[in-house]
N, C-alpha and C positions, 0 to 999 in steps of 0.2 A: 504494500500500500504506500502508496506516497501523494503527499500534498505539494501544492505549490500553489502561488500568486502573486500578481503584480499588480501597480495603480499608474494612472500616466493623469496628468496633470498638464493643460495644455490652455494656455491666456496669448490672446490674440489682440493685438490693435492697432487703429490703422485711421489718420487723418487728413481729410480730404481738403483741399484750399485752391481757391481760383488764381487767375493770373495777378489780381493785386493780391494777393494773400488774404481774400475774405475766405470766409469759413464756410463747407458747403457741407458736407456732411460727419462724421464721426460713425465707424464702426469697432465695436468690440464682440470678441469670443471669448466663450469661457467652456471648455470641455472637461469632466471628470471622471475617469473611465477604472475601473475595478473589475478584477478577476479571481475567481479562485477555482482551481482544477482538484479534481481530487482522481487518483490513479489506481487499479486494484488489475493485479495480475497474477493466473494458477496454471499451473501446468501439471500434468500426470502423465504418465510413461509406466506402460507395462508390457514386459518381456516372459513369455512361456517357450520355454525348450522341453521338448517330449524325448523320450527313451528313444525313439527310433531317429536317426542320425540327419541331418537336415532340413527337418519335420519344424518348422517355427509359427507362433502366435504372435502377434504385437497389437496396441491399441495404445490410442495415445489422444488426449483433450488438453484445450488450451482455451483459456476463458479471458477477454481486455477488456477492461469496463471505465470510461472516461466521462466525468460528468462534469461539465464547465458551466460557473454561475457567473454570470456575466451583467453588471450596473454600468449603468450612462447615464449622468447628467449634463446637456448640453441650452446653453445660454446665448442668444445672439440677440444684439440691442444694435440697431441702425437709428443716431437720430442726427437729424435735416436741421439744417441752421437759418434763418431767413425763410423760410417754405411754409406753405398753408399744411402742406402734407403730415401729416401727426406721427410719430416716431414707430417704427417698427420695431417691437420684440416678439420672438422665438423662446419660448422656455420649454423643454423635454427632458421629462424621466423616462429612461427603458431601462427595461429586465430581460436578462436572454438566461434562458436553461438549457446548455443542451446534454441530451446522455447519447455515447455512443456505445455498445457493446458488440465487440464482435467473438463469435464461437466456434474452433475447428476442432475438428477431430478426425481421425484414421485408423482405420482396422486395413491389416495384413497378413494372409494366410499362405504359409509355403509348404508344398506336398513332393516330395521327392519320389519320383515315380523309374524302379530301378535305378542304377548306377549315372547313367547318362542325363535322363529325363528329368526336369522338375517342372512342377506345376506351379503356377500363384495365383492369387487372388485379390483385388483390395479393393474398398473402400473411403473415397471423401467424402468431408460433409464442411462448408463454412455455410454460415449466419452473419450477419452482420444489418443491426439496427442501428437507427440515426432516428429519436425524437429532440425536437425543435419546437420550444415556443418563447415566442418573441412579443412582448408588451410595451405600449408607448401610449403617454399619458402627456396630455396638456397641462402643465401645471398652473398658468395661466387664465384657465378656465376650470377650477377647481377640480385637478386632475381628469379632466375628461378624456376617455380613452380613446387613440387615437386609427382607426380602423386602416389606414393606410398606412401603417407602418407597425399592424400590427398579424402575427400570424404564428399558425399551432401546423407543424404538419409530424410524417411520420414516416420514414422511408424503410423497407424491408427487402436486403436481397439474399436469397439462397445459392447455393451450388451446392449441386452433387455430380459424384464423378463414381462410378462402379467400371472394374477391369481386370481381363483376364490372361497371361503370359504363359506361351508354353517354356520352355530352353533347354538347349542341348548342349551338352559339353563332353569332348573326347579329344586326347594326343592337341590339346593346344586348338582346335575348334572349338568355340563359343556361340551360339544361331540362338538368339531371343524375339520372339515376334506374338505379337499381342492385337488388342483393342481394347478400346476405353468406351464407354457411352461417357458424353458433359450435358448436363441440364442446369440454366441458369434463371431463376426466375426472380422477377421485380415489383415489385407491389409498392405503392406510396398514395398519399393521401394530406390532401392540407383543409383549413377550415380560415377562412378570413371573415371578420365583422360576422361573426355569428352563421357563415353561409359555409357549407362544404361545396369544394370543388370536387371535379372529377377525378374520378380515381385511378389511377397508375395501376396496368397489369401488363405486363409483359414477362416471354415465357421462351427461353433456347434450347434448342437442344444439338447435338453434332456427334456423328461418330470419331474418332478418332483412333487409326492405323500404327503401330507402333513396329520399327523390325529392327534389330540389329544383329551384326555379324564383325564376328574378330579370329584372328586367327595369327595363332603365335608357333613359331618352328618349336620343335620340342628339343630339337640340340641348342639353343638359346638359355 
């Protein structure tokens, strides 16, 4: 687990004056920006060796989980010198959360089939979620929340990969040749000013061919 964060502090100004040096207008910024990450990472690995010689298990999980809390307060005042026009101020408070988690894992089965032969088999799986929500408030207008700068969504992508290899090996030849199925799929979804938008689904799939071959002199 580990924490971290930072603050940035950021004052802006800047004054406007005509060719006789009268006063046209005055702007200032004032940005104050805050973070804090908090970190959490697991991993697991397990190894099974059987009696018969070659013969292997494995499986293995890995868990990242990141959640960023995120303050903004930003302040801009534009005022007019000489002008009917009445001063421009900007004042916002935002709040950002975002959690990311992402989850892999893999199983791997080896079958040694006679001296020469081996068989395998394995297994992928990742996960990986993204929620997001983003809040913006008028402070000016007794915090009234600000719909255009405001928004919740949710992104969800899978993969899975399952695959099969036969290989041969004798006197310094090596022949490994396989295929994989990849399926990747995408789901997401946002909500702005109270209203859900449309939803994200998309869905891949793809064989994939695998072969190798090597071959080493056995007087080497």
């Amino acid at each position: 687990v580990r924490f971290t964060g930072n603050r940035n502090n950021d004052n802006n100004f800047a004054l406007y004056q005509g060719g006789n040096l009268d006063l046209i207008n005055q702007y200032s910024e004032i940005s104050d920006y805050k973070v804090n990450n908090i970190n959490t990472n697991a991993l697991v690995i397990y190894n099974h060796k059987f009696m018969k010689p070659k013969r292997s298990f494995s499986i293995s999980a890995e868990n990242n989980n990141k959640i960023a809390l995120e303050k903004e307060n930003e302040e801009n005042l534009n005022k007019f010198f000489n002008a009917t026009t009445p001063d421009e101020r900007i004042k916002v408070a935002s709040s950002q959360n975002k959690n990311t988690n992402n989850l892999k894992s893999s199983v791997m089965y080896v079958e040694p089939i006679g001296k020469r032969f081996t068989f395998s088999t394995f297994y992928n799986f990742a996960m990986n979620t993204e929620k997001l929500s983003h809040e913006a408030q008028d402070e000016l207008q007794s915090n009234a929340a600000i719909d255009s700068l405001s928004l919740i969504s949710q992104r969800d992508l899978f993969y899975n990969r399952l695959g099969v290899a036969f290989a041969y090996s004798f006197n310094g030849l090596y022949i490994n040749a396989g295929a994989a199925y990849k399926n990747l799929q995408q789901n997401g979804k946002y909500t702005r000013a109270n209203v859900d938008g449309d939803p994200l689904r998309r869905n891949y799939g793809s064989v994939i061919p695998y072969f190798e071959l090597n071959w080493e002199s056995p007087n080497n």
